[in-house]
C-alpha positions in Angstrom: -79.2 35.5 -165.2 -78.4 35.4 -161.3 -75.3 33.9 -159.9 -76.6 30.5 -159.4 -77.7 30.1 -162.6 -74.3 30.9 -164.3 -72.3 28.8 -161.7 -75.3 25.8 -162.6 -74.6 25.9 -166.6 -70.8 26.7 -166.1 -70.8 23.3 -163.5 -72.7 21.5 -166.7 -70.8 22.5 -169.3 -67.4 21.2 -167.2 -69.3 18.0 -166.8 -70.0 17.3 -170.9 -66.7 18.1 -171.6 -65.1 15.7 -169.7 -67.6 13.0 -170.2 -67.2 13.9 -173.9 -63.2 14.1 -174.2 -63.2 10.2 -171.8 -65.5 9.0 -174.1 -63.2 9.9 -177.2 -60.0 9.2 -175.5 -61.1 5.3 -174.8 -59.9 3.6 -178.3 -56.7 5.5 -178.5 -55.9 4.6 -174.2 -56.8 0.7 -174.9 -54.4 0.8 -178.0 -51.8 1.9 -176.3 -52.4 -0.3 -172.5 -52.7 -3.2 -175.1 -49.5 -2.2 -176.9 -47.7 -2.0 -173.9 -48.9 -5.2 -172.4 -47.5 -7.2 -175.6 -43.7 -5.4 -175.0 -44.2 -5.9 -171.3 -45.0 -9.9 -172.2 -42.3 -10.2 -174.8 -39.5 -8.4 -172.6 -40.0 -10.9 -169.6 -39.8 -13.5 -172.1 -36.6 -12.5 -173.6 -35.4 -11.8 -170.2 -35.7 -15.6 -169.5 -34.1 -16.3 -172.7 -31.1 -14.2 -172.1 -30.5 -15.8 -168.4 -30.2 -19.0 -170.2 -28.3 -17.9 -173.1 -25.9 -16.2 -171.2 -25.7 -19.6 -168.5 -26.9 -17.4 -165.8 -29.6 -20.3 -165.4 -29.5 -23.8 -166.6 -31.2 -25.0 -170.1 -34.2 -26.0 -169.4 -35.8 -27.1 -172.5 -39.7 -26.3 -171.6 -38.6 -22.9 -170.2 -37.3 -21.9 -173.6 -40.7 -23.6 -175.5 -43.3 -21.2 -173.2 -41.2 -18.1 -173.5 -41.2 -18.9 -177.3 -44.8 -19.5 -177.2 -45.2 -15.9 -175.3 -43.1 -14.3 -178.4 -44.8 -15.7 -181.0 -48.9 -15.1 -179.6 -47.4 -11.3 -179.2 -46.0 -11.6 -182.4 -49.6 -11.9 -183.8 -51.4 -10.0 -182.2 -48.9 -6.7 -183.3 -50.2 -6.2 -186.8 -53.4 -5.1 -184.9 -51.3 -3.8 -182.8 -49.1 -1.5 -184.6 -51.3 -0.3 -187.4 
């Protein structure tokens, strides 16, 4: 085998192995982005919630419905979330 030749299949194999380990890696990394995005959605909710339980802001009666709303659509999504 000459030089090229070695530094050709060693350049190949580097390029199956990482096209194989993204490829395997995608279900797991959208699990956990989606995971994240429910706490991320649910702690700005709660965040509003807390202003206006502490009196930080006023009550505000439709603020306190949509950041329920947000809490409870994240609430069902997370038993496919958190298998």
């Amino acid at each position: 085998m000459t030089r090229r030749t070695k530094h050709a299949l060693a350049a190949a194999l580097v390029v199956a192995l990482a096209v194989g380990t993204a490829s395997m890696a995608d279900p797991a990394t959208d699990a956990i982005v989606d995971r994240q995005q429910a706490m991320k959605d649910v702690g700005g909710a709660m965040q509003n919630l807390a202003a206006i339980a502490k009196g930080e802001v006023p009550f505000d009666a439709g603020v306190v419905e949509s950041n329920a709303a947000i809490i409870a659509e994240a609430m069902k999504k997370a038993a496919a979330l958190f298998p």
